[in-house]
C-alpha positions in Angstrom: 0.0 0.0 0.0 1.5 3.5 -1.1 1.4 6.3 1.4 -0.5 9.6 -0.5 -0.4 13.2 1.0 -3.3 13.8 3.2 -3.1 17.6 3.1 -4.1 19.9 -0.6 -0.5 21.1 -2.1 -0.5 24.4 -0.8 -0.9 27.1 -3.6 2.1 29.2 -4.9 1.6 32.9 -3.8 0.7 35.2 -6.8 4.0 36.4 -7.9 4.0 40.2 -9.9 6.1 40.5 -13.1 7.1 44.0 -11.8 10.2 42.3 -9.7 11.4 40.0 -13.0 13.9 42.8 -13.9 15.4 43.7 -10.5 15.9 39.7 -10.1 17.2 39.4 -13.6 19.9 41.9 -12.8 20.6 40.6 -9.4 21.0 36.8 -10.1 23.5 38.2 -13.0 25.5 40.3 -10.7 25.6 36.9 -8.4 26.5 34.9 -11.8 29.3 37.9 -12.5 31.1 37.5 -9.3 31.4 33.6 -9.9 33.4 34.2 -12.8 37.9 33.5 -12.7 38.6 37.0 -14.4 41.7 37.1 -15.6 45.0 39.4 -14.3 46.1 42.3 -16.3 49.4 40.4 -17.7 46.9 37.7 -18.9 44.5 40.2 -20.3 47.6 42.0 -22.6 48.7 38.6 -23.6 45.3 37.3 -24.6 45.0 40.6 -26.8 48.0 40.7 -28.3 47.3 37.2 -29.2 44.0 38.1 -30.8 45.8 41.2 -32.6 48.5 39.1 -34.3 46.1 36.3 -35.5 43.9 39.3 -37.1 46.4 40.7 -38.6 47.5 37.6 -39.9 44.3 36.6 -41.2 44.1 40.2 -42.7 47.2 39.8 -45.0 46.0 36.6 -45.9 42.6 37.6 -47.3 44.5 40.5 -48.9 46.9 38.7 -50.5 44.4 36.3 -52.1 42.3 38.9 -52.9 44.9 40.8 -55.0 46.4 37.3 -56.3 42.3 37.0 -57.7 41.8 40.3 -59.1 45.1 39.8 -61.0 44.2 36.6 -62.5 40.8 37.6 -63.5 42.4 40.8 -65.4 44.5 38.6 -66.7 42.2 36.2 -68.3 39.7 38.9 -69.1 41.6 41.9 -69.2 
């Protein structure tokens, strides 16, 4: 024989929407302070990082893009 509640679930109070936004920005300021930010030597190297491979990338899509244009003047040109 299974044992059932005797007593009604008791009802959730009515909740107002007008608190959502101060909770939102709350539980995100509790969510911010969880995070491992990192030090200032780690944030240079981290951009410099980025910086380089951009730049990188950069010269690469500009060199193919020049090395394209040429060959299409060249064959239609």
């Amino acid at each position: 024989m299974t044992a059932t509640r005797s007593d009604a679930p008791s009802a959730r109070p009515a909740r107002s929407r007008g608190g959502a936004p101060t909770r939102f920005v709350r539980e995100s300021v509790s969510e911010m302070r969880k995070v491992l930010w990192p030090s200032r030597s780690e944030l240079v190297t981290y951009s410099i990082v980025v910086i380089v491979f951009v730049v990188i990338l950069v010269a690469i899509v500009a060199g193919l893009d020049l090395g394209f244009a040429k060959l299409v003047l060249s064959v239609f040109g």
